[in-house]
N, C-alpha and C positions, 0 to 999 in steps of 0.2 A: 191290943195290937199284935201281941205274937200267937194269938186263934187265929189270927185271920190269914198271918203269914205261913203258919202252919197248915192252915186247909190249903193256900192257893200253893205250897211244896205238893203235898200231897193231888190236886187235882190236875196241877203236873206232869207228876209220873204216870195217875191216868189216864192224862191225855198220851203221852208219850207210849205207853203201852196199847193204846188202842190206835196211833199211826203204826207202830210197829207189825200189829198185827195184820191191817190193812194192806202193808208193802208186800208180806210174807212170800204172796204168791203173784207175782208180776201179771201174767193171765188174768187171776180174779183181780184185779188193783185196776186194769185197764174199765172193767166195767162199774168202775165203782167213779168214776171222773164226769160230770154234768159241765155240761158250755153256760154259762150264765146267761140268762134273757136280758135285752139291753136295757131295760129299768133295775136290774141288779147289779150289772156291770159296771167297775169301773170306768172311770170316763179315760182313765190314762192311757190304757189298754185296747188295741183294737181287740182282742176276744180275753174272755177272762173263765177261768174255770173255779169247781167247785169240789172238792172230793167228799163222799160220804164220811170218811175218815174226818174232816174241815166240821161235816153238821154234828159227827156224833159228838168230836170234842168239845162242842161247844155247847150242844144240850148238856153233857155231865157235869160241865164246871157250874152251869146256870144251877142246876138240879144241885149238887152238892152243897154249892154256896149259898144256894136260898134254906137250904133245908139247915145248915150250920147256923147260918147270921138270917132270919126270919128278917123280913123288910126291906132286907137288904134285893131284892126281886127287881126294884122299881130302879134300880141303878145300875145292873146285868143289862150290857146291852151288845150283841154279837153283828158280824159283817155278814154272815149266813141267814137266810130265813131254814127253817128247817124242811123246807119241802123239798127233794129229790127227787131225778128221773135222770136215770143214764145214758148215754145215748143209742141205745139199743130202740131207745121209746118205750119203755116197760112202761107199766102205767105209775105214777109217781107214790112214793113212800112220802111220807110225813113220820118224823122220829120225835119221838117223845122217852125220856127213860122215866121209867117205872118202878124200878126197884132201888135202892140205895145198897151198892157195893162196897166194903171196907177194905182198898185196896193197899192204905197205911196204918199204919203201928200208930 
């Protein structure tokens, strides 16, 4: 029990480092914000948003966590799909992490 409490401190601060970074620069943070399509949307909400900062943290916790606790995959479940498009309409990103970072001690 305290690995797992231990990974999810640690995927934490990477989540919290990678909103940090996102906010950095107000300009680039505006383009980084997707309107959710209305099968993603909360129902609560009349619009509901998404930030890339939202997909990326959510891919790394999945990715860390599955790669710590193996199995444990099938029970990572996020409110983000990870596909992105800002509203500029750029063509959309799909985020995937690739590499495993060792952001904690």
């Amino acid at each position: 029990m305290s690995d797992i409490l231990r990974e999810l401190l640690c995927v934490s601060e990477k989540a919290a480092n990678i909103a940090r970074a996102c906010r950095q620069q107000e300009a680039l943070f505006q383009l980084l914000i997707e309107e959710k399509k209305e099968e993603e949307k909360n129902k609560k909400f009349a619009v509901d948003f998404k930030t890339l900062a939202d997909v990326l943290v959510q891919e790394v916790i999945k990715q860390n966590m599955e790669n710590k606790f193996p199995g444990l995959e099938k029970h990572i479940f996020g409110e983000e799909s990870n596909e992105f498009t800002n509203d500029l309409g750029n063509l959309p990103l799909w985020t995937s992490v690739c590499h495993h970072f060792n952001w904690c001690l």
